[in-house]
C-alpha positions, -999 to 999 in steps of 0.1 A, spaced: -151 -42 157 -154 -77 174 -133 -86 205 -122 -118 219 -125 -115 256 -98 -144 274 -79 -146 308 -67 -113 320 -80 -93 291 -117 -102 303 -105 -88 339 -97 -59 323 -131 -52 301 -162 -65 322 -149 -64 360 -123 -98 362 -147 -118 346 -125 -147 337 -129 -175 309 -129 -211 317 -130 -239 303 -124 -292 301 -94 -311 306 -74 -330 284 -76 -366 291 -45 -373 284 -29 -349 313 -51 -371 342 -21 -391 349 3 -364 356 -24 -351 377 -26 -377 396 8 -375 399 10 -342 416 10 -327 449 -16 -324 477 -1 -290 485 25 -270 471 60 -259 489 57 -222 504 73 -196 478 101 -180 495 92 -148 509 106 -113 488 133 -93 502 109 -65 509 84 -88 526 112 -100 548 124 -63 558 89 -59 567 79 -86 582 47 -85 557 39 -109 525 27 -92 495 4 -100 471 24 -117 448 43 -138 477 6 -146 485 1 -156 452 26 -178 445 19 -204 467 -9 -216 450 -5 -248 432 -30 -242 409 -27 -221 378 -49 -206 349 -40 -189 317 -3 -182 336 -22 -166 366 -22 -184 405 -63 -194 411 -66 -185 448 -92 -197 470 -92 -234 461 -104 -260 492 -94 -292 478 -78 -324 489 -54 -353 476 -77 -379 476 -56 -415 467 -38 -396 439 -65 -373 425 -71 -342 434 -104 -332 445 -120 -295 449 -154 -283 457 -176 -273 436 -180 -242 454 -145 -226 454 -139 -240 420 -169 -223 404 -164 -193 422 -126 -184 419 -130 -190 382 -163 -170 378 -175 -136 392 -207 -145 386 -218 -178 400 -244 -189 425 -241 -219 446 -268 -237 464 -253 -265 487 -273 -287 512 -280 -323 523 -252 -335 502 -256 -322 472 -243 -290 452 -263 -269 423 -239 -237 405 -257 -214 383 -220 -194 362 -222 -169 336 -190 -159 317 -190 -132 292 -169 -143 263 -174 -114 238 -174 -79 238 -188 -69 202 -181 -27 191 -212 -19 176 -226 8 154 -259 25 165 -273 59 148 -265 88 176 -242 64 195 -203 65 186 -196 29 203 -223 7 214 -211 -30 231 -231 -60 226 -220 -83 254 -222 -118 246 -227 -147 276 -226 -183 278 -240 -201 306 -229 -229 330 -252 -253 352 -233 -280 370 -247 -307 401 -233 -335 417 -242 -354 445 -221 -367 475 -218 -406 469 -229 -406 428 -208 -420 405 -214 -391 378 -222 -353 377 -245 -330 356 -232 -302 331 -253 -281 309 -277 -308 305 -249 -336 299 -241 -365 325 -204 -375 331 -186 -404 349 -169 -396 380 -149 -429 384 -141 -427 418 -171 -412 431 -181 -372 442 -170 -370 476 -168 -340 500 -136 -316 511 -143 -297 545 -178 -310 544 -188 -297 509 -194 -316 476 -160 -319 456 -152 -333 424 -120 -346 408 -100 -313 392 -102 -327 357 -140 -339 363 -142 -300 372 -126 -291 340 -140 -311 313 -172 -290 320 -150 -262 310 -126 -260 282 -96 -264 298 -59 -283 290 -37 -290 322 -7 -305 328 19 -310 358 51 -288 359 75 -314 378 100 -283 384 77 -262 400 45 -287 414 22 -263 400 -7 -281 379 -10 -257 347 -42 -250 333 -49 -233 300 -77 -225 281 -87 -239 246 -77 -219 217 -115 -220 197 -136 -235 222 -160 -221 238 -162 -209 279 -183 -244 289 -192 -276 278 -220 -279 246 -252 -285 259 -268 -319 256 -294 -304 236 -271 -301 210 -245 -328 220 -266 -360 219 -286 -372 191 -325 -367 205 -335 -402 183 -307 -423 202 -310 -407 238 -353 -416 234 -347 -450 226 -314 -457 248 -331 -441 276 -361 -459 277 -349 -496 271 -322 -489 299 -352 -480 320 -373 -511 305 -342 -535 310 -326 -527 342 -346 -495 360 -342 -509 390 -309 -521 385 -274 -501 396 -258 -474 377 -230 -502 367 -263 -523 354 -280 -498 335 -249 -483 318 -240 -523 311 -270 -531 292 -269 -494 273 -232 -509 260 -248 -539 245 -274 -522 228 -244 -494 214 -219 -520 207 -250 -539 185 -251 -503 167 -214 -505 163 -214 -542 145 -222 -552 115 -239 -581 124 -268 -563 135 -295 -534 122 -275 -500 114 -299 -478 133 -307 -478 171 -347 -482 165 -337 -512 143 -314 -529 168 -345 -528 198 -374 -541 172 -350 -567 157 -372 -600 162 -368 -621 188 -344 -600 207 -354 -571 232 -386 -585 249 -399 -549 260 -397 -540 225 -419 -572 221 -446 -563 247 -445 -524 242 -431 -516 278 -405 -498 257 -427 -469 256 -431 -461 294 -409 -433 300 -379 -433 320 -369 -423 354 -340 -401 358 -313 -425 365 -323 -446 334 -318 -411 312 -284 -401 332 -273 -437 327 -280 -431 290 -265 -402 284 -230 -414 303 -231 -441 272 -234 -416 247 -203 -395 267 -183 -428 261 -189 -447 297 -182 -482 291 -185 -512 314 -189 -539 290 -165 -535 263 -179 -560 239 -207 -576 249 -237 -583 227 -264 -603 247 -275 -605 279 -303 -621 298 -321 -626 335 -289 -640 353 -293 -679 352 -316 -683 327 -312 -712 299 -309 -692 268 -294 -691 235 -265 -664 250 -262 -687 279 -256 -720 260 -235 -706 227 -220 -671 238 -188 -662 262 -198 -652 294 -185 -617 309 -204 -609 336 -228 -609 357 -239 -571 373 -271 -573 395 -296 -589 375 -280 -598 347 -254 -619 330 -239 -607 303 -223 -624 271 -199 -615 241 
C-alpha cells in the first residue's frame, strides 16, 4: 500500500515532518501588499478568566500560514513592500530536519523532508515501511542579487538582505525553492500558503532542470565575454546570445549561434574553451531560470567601438563594458 505523506498527515506518521514547497508568481503582488505584522487575535474567554493564553490564542497571531496551519517562529521584516525572512527560521519551522550554517554574511541549509511512506511486503515481516526523502540545499549571500537551490541559481530582485542580523530572503524567493502557492487574505491579513497538488517537496535539481549542452556553452562565453563584468553585465550578454537562439534570423542551436562567422570573437580565438568562474556559471544559469535584462537585444560590442552594431543597429544600453544593440 503506498501513502502520500502532506501537511499534518506527515506530523502524524514520521514525527511533524512537514512538506513544503515555490510560489506562484502571480500572488507576489498581493504579497507585497500585505502586512509587516499581523493584529493580535483576541484572547479566548478561558484565557481571559485565567489570565493565561493558550496554544491556539498563541497561534493565531501568526500572519503566516501553511496547508491551513499558523507557521510559528518566523523572524522576518517588511522590507519596502516585500516581506523578508531568514533563511534560518524559514527552513527550520517548515522542516524538522534542517541544518543551518550562518557566518560572515552568508547562510548554507542542508533540509530533508520525507514525502512517502510506502507499506511494504517482506517474507517474516507483516508491514515493512520504505521511507522515501527528498532533499533541499539552499545559500545566499548578504548583498547578492540571486540565491542557490538544489544546484539552481535564482534572481533576488531586490537583493538578500539581513533581518535581526541574519541572511533573509523575500517570502516568495523562499518559496519558489519549495512548491508552494500563496496568496493574501485581505479579511484576515494572513498570507496563505499551500502546497502544490503533484509537485514534489523542493525545487528540481539543476542537474535535471537545465540542458548540460546550453549551460557549457552559455557559461563559458559569459565568462569569455564579460567575466569581469557585473552580474547585470554577464546576465546582459547571456540574453543576446538566448534571444539569437530564439530568432530565426540566426543558427537554431546554441553551439551554432557562438561559431556563426564573424560574430563571437572568443569563439574565433578559442578563449571559449577556458572554463568559467563561478559567477559566469550562476549568471548562466539565472538566464536559463528566465532572468532578463535585455529584452531584445541581438549585438553588442566593447562600449564605443565603431562597429557594424554601432553604425546600423538601435542602441539599448550600455552596462559596464558594453553597449548593447537591438
Amino acid at each position: 500500500m503506498k501513502l502520500r505523506v502532506t501537511g499534518l498527515m506527515l506530523g502524524l506518521l514520521i514525527a511533524l515532518s512537514v512538506v513544503i514547497p515555490g510560489f506562484a508568481a502571480a500572488a507576489d503582488e498581493k504579497e507585497q501588499n500585505a502586512p509587516a505584522m499581523a493584529e493580535t487575535a483576541p484572547v479566548s474567554e478561558s484565557a481571559a478568566e485565567t489570565g493565561e493564553e493558550t496554544a491556539d490564542d498563541f497561534a493565531s497571531t501568526s500572519p503566516f500560514y501553511l496547508n491551513g496551519e499558523p507557521v510559528e517562529g518566523l523572524e522576518y521584516e517588511c522590507v519596502n513592500g516585500h516581506n523578508y525572512i531568514t533563511v534560518e527560521s524559514f527552513v527550520k519551522a517548515l522542516s524538522t530536519d534542517c541544518e543551518v550554517l550562518e557566518e560572515n554574511g552568508s547562510v548554507t541549509a542542508d533540509c530533508v523532508t520525507v514525502t512517502e511512506i510506502v507499506d511494504v511486503e517482506a517474507e517474516g515481516v507483516e508491514a515493512a515501511a520504505n521511507v522515501i526523502e527528498e532533499t533541499l540545499t539552499i545559500s545566499a549571500k548578504f548583498g547578492e542579487r540571486y540565491l542557490t537551490a538544489n544546484g539552481r541559481c535564482l534572481y533576488v530582485e531586490n537583493g538578500v538582505k539581513q533581518v535581526n542580523g541574519k541572511v533573509a530572503l523575500p517570502i516568495r524567493s523562499l518559496a519558489e525553492v519549495c512548491n508552494l502557492d500563496i496568496a493574501y487574505d485581505g479579511a484576515t491579513g494572513q498570507i496563505v500558503m499551500n502546497s502544490i497538488e503533484g509537485a514534489g517537496a523542493y525545487l528540481t535539481p539543476g542537474s535535471e532542470y537545465y540542458d548540460g549542452e546550453t549551460l557549457y556553452w552559455l557559461s563559458h562565453i559569459i565568462y569569455a565575454e564579460s567575466g569581469n563584468q557585473s552580474l547585470s553585465g554577464k546576465i546582459a550578454v547571456g540574453n543576446v546570445v538566448m534571444n539569437r537562439l530564439s530568432s530565426p534570423k540566426f543558427p537554431n542551436t546554441i553551439k551554432g549561434v557562438l561559431f556563426q562567422k564573424n560574430q563571437f570573437s572568443p569563439a574565433m580565438s578559442g578563449s571559449i574553451y577556458r572554463e568559467p568562474n563561478a559567477a559566469s556559471v550562476a549568471a548562466a544559469k539565472l538566464v536559463l531560470e528566465g532572468t532578463v535584462v535585455l529584452e531584445n537585444a541581438l549585438f553588442f560590442n566593447r562600449a564605443g567601438m565603431n562597429t557594424y552594431a554601432s553604425r546600423n543597429r538601435p542602441y539599448v544600453a550600455t552596462i559596464g563594458a558594453h553597449a548593447f544593440y537591438n
